[in-house]
C-alpha positions in Angstrom: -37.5 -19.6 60.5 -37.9 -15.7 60.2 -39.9 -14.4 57.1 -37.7 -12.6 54.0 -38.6 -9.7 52.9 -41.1 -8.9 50.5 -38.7 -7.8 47.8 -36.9 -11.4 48.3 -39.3 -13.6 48.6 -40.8 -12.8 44.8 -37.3 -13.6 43.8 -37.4 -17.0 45.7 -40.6 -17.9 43.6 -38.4 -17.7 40.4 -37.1 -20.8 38.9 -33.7 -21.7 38.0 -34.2 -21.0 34.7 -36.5 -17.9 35.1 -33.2 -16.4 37.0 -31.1 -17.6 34.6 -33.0 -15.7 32.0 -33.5 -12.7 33.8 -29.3 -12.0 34.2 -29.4 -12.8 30.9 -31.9 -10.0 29.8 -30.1 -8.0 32.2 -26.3 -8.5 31.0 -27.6 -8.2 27.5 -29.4 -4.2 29.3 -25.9 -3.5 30.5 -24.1 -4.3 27.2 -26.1 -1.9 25.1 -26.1 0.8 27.5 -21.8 0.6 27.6 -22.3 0.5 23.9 -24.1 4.1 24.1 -21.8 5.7 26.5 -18.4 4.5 24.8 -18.6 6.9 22.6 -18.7 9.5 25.0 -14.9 11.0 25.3 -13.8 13.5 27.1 -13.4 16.7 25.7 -9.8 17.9 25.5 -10.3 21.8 24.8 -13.7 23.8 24.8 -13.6 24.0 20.8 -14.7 21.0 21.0 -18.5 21.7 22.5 -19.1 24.2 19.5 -21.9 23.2 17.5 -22.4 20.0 19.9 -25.9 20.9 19.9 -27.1 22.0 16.4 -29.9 21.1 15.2 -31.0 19.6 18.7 -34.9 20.4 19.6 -34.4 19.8 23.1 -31.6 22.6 23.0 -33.5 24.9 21.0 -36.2 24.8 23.1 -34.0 25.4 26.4 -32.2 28.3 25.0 -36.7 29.6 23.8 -37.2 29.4 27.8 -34.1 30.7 29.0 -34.6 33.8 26.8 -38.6 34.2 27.9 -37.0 33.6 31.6 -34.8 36.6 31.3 -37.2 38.8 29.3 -39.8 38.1 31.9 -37.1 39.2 34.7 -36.1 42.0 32.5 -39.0 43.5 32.6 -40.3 43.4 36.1 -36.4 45.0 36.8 -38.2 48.2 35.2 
């Protein structure tokens, strides 16, 4: 009989109910991250991106090294 491979053969050392459990976990994974992304909508005119990122650190901090980035080539232009 030829050998599985290694990725299947852990998964034919689960049980029944171990598999079982792990679909479970995993439909349950799935559910939550649909429930995250159906808010999501598409956005029907560009008004509707203004102000999508205030107060956002993440963006604050892009727009910090975005401006050092074109300071930085700025100056070497001179």
């Amino acid at each position: 009989m030829p050998s599985m491979p290694v990725q299947h053969q852990k998964v034919a050392l689960m049980t029944l109910e171990q598999l079982e459990q792990k679909v479970n976990d995993l439909q349950q994974q799935v559910a939550e991250l649909r429930r995250e992304i159906k808010p999501l909508r598409p956005l029907a005119k560009i008004e509707d991106t203004f102000g999508m990122f205030s107060g956002d650190p993440d963006f604050d901090e892009i727009v910090r090294l975005g401006r050092e980035y074109r300071e930085q080539v700025n100056a070497e232009d001179d």
